[in-house]
VOBA-1610 file (N, C-alpha, C; in pm, whole numbers, padded with zeros to 5 digits, always signed):
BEGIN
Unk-00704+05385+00552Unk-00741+05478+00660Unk-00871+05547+00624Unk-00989+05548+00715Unk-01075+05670+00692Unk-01076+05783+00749Unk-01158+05893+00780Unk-01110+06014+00744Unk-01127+06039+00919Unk-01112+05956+01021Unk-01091+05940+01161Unk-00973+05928+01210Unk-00892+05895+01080Unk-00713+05876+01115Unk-00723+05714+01208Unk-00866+05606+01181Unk-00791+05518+01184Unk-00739+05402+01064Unk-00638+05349+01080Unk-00563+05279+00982Unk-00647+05137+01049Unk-00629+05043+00964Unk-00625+04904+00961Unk-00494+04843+00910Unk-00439+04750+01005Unk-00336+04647+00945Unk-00299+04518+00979Unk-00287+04493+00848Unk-00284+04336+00838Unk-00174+04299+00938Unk-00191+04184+00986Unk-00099+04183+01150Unk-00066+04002+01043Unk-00086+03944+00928Unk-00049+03833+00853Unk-00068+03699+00940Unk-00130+03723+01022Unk-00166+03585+01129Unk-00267+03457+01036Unk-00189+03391+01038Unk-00237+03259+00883Unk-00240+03281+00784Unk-00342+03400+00687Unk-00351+03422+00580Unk-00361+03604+00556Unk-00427+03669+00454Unk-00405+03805+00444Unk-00527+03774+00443Unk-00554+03936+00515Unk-00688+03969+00538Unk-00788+03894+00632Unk-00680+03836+00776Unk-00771+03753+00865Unk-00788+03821+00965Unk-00627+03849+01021Unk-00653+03933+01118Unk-00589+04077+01174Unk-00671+04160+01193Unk-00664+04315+01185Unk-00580+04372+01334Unk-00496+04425+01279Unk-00488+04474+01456Unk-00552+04722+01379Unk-00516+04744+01463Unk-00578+04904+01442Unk-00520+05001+01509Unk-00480+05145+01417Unk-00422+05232+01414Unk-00506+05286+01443Unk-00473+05411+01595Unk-00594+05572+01570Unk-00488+05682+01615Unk-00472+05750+01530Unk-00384+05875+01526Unk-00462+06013+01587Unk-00441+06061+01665Unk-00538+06176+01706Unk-00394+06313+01688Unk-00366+06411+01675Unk-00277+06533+01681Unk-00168+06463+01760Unk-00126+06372+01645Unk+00057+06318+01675Unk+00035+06264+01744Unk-00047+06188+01810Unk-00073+06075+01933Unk-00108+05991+01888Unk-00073+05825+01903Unk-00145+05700+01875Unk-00133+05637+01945Unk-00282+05546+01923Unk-00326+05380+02019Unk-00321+05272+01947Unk-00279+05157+01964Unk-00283+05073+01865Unk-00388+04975+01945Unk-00479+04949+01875Unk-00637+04854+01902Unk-00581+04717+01877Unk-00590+04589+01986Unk-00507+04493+01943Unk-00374+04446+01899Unk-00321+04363+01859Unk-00166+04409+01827Unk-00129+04253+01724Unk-00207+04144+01759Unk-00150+04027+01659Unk-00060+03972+01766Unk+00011+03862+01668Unk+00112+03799+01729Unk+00250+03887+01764Unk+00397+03824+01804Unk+00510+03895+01815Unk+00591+03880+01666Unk+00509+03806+01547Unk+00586+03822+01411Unk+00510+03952+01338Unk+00386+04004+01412Unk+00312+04167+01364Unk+00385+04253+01400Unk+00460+04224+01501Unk+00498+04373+01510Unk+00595+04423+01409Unk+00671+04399+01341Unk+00747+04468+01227Unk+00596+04536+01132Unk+00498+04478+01110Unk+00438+04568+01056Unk+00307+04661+01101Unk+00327+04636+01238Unk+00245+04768+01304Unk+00326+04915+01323Unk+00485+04849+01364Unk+00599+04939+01359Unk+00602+05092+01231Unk+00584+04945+01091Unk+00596+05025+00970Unk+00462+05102+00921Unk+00345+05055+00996Unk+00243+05147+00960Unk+00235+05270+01077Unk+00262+05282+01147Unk+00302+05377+01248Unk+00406+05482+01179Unk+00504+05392+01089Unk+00631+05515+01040Unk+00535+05539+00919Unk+00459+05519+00835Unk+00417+05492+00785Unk+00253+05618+00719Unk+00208+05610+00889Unk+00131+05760+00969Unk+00213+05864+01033Unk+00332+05854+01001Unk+00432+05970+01034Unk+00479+05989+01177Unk+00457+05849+01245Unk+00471+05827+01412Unk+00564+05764+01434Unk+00703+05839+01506Unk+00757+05716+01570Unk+00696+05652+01687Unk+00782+05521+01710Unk+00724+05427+01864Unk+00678+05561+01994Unk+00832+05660+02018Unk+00761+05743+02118Unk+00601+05817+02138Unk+00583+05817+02018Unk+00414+05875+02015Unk+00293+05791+02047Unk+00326+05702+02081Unk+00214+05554+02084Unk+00176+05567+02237Unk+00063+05678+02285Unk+00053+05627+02432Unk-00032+05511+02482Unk-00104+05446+02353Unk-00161+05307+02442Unk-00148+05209+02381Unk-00163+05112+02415Unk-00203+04933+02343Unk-00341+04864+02410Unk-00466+04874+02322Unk-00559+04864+02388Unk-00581+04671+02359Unk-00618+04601+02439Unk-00607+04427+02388Unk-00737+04418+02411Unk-00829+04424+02319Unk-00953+04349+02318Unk-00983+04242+02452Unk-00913+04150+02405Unk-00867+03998+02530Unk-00763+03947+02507Unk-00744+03848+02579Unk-00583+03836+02567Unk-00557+03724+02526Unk-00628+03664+02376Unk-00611+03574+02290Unk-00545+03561+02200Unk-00459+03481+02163Unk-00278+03515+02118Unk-00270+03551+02013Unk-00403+03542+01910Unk-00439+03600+01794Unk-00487+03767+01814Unk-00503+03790+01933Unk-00499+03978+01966Unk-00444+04009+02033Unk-00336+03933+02091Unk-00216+03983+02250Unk-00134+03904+02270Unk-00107+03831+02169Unk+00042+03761+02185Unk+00185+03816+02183Unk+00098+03898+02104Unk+00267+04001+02041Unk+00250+04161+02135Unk+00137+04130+02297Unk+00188+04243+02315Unk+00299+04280+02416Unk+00357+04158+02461Unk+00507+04206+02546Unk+00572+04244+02436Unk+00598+04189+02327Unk+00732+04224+02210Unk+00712+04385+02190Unk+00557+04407+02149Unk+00527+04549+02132Unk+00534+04641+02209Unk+00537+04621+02338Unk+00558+04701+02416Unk+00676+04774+02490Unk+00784+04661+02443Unk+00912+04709+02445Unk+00957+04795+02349Unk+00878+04796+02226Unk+00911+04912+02129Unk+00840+05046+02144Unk+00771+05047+02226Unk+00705+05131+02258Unk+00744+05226+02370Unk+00814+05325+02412Unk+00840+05368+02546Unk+00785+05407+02614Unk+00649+05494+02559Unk+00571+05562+02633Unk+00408+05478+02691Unk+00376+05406+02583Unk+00261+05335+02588Unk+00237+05239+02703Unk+00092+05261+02781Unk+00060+05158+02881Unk-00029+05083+02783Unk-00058+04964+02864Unk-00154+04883+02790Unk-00318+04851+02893Unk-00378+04902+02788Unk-00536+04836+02904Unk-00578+04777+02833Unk-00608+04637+02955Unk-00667+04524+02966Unk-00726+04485+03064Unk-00830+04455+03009Unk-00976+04355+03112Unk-00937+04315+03206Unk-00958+04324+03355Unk-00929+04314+03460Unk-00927+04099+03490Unk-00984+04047+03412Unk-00982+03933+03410Unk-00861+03897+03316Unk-00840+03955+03201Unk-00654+03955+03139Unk-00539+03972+03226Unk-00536+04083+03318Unk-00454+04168+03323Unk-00344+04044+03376Unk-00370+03982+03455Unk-00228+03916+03522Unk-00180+03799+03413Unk-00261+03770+03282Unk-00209+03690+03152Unk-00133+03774+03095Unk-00140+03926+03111Unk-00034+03975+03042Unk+00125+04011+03139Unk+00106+04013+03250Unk+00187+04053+03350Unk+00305+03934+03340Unk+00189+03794+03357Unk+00285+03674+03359Unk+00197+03589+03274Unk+00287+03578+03129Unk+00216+03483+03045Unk+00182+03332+03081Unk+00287+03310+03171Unk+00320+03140+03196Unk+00194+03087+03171Unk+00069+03089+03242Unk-00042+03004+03228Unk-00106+03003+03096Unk-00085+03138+02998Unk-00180+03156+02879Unk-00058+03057+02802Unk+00063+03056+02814Unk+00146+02994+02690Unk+00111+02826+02703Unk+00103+02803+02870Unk+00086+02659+02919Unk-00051+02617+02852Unk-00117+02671+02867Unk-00284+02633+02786Unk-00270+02654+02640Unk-00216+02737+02557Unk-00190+02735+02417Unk-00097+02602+02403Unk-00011+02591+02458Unk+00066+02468+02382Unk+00040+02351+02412Unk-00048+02362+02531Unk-00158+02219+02526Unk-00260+02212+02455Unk-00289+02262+02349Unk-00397+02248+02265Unk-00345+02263+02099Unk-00176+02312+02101Unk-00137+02308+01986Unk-00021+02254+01964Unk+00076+02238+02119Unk+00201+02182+02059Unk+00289+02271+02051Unk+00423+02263+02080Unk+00515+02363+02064Unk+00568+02393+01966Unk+00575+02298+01881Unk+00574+02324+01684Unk+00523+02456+01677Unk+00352+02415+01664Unk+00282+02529+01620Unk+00251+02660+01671Unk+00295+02657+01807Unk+00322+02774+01896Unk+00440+02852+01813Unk+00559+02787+01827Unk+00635+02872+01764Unk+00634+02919+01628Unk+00547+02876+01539Unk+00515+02872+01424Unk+00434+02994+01379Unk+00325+02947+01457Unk+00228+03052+01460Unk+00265+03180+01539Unk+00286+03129+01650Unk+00268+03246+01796Unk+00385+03342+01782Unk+00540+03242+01786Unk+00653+03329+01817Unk+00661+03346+01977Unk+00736+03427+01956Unk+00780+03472+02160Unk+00665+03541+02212Unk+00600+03452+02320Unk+00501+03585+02414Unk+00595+03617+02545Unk+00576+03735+02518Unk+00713+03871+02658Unk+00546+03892+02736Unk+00658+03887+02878Unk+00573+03952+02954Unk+00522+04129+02940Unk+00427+04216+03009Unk+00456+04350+03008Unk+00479+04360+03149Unk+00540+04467+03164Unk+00573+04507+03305Unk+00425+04579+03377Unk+00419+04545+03491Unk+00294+04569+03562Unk+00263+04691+03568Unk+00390+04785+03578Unk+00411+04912+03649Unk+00307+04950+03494Unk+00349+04946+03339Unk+00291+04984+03293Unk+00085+04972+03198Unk+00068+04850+03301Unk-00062+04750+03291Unk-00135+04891+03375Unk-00282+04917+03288Unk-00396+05005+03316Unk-00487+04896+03342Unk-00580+04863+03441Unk-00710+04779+03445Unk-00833+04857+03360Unk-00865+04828+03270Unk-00983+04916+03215Unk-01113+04815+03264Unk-01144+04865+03356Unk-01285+04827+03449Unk-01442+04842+03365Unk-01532+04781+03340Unk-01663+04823+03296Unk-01636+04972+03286Unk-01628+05070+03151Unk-01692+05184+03184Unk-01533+05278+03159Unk-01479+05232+03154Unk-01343+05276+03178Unk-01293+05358+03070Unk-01265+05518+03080Unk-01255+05600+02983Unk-01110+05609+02978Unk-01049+05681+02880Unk-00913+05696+02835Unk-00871+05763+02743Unk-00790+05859+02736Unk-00757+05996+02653Unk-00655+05971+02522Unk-00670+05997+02426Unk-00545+06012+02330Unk-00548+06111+02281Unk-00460+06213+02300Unk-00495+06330+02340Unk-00606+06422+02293Unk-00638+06399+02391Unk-00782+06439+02401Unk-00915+06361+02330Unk-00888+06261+02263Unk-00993+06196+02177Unk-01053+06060+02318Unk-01157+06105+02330Unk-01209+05986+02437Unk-01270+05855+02395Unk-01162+05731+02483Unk-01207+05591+02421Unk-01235+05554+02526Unk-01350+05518+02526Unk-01420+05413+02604Unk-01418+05237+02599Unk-01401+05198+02709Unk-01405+05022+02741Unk-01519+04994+02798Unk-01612+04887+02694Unk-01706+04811+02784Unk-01661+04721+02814Unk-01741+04634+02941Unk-01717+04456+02896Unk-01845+04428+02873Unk-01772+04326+02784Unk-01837+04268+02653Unk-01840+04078+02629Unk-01894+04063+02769Unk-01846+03932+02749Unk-01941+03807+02661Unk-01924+03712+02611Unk-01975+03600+02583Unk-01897+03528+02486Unk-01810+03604+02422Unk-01712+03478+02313Unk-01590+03505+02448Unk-01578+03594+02529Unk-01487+03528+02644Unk-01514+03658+02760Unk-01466+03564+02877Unk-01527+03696+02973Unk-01409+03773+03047Unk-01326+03764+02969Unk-01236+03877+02975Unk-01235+03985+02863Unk-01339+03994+02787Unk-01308+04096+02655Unk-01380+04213+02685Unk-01305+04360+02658Unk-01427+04431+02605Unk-01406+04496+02463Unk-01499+04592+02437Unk-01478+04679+02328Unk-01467+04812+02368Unk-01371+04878+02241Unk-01381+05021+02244Unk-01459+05115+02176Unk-01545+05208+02247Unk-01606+05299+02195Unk-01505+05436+02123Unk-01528+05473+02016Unk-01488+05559+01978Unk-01605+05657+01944Unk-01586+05766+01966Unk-01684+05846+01984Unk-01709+05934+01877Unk-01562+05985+01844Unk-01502+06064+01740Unk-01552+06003+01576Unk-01585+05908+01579Unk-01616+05848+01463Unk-01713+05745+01468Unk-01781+05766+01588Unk-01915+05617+01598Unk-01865+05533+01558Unk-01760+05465+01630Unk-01770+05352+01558Unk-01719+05233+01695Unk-01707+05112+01705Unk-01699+05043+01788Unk-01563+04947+01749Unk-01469+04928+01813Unk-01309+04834+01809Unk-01385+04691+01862Unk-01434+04615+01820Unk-01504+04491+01854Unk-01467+04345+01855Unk-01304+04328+01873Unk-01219+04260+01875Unk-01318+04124+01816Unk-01386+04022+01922Unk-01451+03881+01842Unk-01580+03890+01888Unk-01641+03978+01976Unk-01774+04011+02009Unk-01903+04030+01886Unk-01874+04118+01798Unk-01942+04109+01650Unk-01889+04031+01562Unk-01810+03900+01572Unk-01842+03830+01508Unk-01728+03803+01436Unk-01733+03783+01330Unk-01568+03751+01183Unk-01656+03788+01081Unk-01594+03922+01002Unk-01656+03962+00855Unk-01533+03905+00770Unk-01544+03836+00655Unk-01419+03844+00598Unk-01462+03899+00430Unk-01350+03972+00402Unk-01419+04028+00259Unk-01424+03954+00152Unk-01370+03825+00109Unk-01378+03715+00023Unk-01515+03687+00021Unk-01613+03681+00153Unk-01760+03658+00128Unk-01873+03775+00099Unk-01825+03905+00100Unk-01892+04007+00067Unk-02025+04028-00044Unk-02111+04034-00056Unk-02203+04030-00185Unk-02241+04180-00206Unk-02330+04193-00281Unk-02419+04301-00329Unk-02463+04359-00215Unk-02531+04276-00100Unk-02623+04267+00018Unk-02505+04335+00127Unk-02356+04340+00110Unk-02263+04393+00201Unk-02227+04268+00261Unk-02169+04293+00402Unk-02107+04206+00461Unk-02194+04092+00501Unk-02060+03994+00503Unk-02157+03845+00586Unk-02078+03837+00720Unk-02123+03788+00805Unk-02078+03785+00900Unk-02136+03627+01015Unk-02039+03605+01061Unk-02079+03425+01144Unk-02011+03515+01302Unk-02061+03459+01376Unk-02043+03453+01587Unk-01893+03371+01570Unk-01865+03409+01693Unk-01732+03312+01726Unk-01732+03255+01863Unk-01743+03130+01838Unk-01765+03085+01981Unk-01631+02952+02069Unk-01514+03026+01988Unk-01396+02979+02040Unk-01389+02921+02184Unk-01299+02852+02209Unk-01290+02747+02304Unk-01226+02870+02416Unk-01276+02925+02530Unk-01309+02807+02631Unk-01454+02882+02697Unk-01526+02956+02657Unk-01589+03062+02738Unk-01712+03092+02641Unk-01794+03065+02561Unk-01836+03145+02485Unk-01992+03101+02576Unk-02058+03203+02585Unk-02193+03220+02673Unk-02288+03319+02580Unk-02394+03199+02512Unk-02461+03300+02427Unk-02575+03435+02443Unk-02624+03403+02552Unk-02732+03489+02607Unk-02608+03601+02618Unk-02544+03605+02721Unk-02447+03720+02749Unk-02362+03784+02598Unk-02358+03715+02505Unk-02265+03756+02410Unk-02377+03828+02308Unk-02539+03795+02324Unk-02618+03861+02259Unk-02650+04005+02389Unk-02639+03993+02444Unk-02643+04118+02541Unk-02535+04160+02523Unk-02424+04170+02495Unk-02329+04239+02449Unk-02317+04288+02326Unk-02382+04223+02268Unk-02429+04278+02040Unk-02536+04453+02119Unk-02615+04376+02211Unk-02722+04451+02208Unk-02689+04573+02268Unk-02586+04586+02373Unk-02535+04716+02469Unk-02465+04802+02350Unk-02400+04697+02277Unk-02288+04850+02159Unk-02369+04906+02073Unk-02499+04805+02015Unk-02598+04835+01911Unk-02681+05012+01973Unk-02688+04979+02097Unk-02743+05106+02196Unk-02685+05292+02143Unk-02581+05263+02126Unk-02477+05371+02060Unk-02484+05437+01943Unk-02567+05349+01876Unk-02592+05369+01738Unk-02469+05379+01618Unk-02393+05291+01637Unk-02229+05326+01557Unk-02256+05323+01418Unk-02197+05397+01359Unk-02169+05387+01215Unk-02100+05304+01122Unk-01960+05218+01252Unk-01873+05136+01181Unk-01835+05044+01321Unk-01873+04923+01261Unk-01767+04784+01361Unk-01631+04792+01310Unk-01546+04809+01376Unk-01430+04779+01338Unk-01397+04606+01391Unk-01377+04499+01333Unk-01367+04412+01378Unk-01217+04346+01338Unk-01138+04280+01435Unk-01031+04188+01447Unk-01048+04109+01283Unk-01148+04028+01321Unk-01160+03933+01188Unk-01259+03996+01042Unk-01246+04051+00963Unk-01129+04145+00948Unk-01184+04254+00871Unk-01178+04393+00988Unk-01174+04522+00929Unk-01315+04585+00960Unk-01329+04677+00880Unk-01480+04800+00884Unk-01611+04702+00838Unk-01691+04715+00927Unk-01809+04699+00824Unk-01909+04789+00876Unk-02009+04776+00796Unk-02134+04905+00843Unk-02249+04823+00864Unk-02370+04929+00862Unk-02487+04854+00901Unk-02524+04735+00996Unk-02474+04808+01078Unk-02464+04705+01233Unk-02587+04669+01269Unk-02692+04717+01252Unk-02818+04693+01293Unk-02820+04520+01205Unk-02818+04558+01092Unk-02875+04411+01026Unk-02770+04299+01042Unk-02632+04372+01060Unk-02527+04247+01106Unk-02582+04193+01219Unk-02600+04257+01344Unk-02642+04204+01484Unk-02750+04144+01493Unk-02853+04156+01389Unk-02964+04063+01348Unk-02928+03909+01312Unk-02815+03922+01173Unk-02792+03794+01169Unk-02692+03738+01209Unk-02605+03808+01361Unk-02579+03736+01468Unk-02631+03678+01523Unk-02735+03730+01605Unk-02837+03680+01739Unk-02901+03561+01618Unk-02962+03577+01508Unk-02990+03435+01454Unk-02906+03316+01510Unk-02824+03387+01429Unk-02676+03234+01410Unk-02682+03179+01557Unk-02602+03290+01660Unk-02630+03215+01761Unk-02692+03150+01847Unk-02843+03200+01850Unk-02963+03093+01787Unk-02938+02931+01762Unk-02926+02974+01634Unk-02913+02845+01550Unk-02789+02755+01612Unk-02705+02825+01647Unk-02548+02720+01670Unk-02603+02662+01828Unk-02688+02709+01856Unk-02733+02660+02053Unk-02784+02527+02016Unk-02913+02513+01909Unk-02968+02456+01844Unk-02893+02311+01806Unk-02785+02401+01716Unk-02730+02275+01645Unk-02633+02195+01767Unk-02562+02236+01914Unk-02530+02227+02008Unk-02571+02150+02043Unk-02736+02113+02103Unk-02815+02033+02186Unk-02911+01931+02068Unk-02904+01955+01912Unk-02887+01828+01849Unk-02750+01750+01851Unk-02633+01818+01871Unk-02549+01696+01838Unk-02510+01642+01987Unk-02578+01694+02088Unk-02510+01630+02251Unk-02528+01515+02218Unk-02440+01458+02327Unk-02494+01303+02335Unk-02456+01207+02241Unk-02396+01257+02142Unk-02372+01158+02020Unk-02221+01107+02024Unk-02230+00972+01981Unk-02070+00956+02027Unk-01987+01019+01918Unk-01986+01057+01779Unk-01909+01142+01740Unk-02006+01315+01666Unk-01965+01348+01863Unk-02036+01467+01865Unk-01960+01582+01801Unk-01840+01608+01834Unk-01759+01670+01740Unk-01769+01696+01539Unk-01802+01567+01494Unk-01818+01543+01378Unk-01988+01591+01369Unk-02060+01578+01399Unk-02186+01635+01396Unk-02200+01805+01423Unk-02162+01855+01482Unk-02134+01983+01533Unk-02052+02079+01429Unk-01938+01988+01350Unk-01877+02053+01228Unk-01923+02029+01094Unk-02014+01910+01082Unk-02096+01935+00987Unk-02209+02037+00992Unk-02313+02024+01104Unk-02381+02063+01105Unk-02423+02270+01086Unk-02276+02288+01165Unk-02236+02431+01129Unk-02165+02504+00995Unk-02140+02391+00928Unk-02099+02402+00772Unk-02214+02461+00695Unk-02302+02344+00711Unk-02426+02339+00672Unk-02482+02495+00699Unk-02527+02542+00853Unk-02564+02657+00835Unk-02487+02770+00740Unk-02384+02781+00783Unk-02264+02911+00694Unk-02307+02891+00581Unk-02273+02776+00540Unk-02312+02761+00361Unk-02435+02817+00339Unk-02569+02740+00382Unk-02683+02808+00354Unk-02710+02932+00364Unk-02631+02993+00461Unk-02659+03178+00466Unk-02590+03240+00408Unk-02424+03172+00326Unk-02367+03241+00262Unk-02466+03257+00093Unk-02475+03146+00092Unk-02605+03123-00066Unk-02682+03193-00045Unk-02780+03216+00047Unk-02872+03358+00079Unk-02773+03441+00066Unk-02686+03502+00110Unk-02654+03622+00059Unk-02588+03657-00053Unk-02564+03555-00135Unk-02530+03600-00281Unk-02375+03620-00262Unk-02305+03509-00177Unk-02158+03513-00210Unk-02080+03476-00295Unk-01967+03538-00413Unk-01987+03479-00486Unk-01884+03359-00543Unk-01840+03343-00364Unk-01761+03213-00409Unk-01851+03092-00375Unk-01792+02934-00445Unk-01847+02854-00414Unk-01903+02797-00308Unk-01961+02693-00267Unk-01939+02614-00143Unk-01839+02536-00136Unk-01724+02546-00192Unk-01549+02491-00175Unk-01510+02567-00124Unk-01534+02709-00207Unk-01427+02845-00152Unk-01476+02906-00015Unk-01616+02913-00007Unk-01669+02965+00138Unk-01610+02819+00233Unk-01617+02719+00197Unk-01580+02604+00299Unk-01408+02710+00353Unk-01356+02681+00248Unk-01203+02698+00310Unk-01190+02814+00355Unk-01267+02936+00339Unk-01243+03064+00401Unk-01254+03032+00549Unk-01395+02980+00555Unk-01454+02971+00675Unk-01410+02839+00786Unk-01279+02754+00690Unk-01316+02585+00762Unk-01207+02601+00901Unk-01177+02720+00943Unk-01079+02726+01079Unk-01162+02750+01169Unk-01256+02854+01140Unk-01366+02878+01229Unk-01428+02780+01242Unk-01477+02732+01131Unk-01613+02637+01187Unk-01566+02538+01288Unk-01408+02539+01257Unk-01334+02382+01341Unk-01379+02455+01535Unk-01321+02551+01519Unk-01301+02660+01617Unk-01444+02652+01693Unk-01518+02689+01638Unk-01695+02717+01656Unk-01726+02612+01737Unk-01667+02465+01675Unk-01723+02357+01702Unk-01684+02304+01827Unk-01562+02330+01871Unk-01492+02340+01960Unk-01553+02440+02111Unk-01570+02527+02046Unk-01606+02608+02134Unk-01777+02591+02185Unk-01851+02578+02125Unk-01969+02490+02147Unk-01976+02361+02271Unk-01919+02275+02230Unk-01853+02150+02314Unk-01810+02195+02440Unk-01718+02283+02452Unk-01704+02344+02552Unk-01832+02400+02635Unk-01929+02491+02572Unk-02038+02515+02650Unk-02141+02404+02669Unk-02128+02280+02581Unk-02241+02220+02674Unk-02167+02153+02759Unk-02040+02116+02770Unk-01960+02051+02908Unk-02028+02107+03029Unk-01947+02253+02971Unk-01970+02310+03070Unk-02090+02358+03185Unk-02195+02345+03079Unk-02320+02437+03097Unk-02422+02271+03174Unk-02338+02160+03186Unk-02399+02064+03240Unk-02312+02011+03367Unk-02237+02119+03442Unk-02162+02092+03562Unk-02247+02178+03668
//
């Protein structure tokens, strides 16, 4: 916890320390930022008892987007919750109302094995308690004011939360994936996420650039946790994504374009992790990083499909 009363917790989605969901305690009131799958909630529960809160004190569940790695688990959570509404992106809101279509598209791309494996049960939430947080959209815990942008380009249902109280920004996959295994001297490293099905880079660098406006002190990010010095992170965002457009429209066209696209983005990570003095190998940065890059690559493919209809 820093001295804002917010917590970070490990929500154990694949490995430790991937993905974050977030505690903010204001005078006996809490929001929980994201939430993980429906196997997190036993330990968002216990960090809540944990900050001296039972479930009744929880008046929100804020979902970044409604990607099952930040809102899978939020029907389960919300039943533990009595008081809490949930706001979500007006382009989410009816994935959380009625999952059917988000579970139908996850288990066509993973299988019902790994759905249940990974995912667990996605519960609907009840509508009555669904908030639309619109561009702009403010919201009280008591009395601490959080703000919702949208924030679109890794998907265009996401936004972020401004926290005001502590400059700092809830930036679900918009700034990117810090993970602390690659950390150097130089601070955080950080790579774009350009997950499958939506990622639009011009718009997702206009979205680095609207929160950068604020001047925050701390990203709080999904993948995973605090980092600072946002100015030079969002620098070697807008590179990367740059570079990944790049490496995009070298590998079109190729009949194993996929395989070009995941080398080729290896290749970058590696080289910028070696610039920054990480001090695991190029084995160990491979495997930190080799879900994303699969992910990245994926999601790429997707935009030049798309971006040629």
């Amino acid at each position: 916890m820093n001295d804002h009363g917010i917590h970070t917790i490990d929500t154990a989605f694949h490995r430790d320390r991937f993905d974050a969901a977030y505690l903010i305690v204001e005078n006996g009131r809490g929001a929980f930022v994201d939430c993980g799958t429906s196997y997190s909630v036993p330990r968002l529960l216990a960090a809540l008892a944990a900050a001296g809160l039972s479930p009744a004190a929880v008046d929100w569940l804020l979902v970044t987007h409604v990607h099952l790695d930040h809102a899978g688990g939020a029907g389960a959570l919300m039943a533990q919750l009595p008081n809490a509404r949930l706001a979500v992106h007006p382009r989410g809101a009816q994935h959380m109302i009625d999952p059917a279509r988000l579970i139908a598209g996850a288990t066509a791309v993973y299988g019902e094995d790994e759905m249940s494996r990974s995912y667990g049960e996605i519960l609907p939430v009840p509508e009555s308690r669904v908030v639309i947080a619109e561009d702009g959209h403010g919201l009280s815990l008591a009395g601490r004011e959080l703000l919702c942008i949208d924030t679109p380009g890794h998907a265009r249902h996401h936004y972020c939360v401004w926290d005001a109280r502590s400059r700092s920004w809830f930036t679900g996959d918009t700034f990117g994936l810090s993970y602390r295994e690659l950390d150097s001297a130089r601070g955080a490293f950080v790579i774009p996420t350009s997950s499958p099905v939506q990622f639009e880079p011009e718009a997702l660098k206009a979205s680095i650039a609207r929160m950068l406006a604020y001047a925050p002190q701390k990203m709080h990010l999904t993948h995973y946790g605090a980092v600072g010095n946002a100015d030079k992170l969002a620098l070697d965002l807008c590179e990367q994504i740059d570079a990944m457009v790049a490496i995009a429209r070298n590998c079109d066209g190729l009949a194993d374009r996929h395989r070009c696209l995941v080398a080729a983005l290896a290749a970058l990570y590696l080289e910028r992790a070696r610039a920054h003095g990480c001090a695991l190998d190029d084995a160990g940065v491979q495997r930190v990083l080799e879900m994303d890059i699969e992910l990245n690559a994926q999601g790429l493919a997707c935009w030049l499909d798309r971006d040629r209809r």
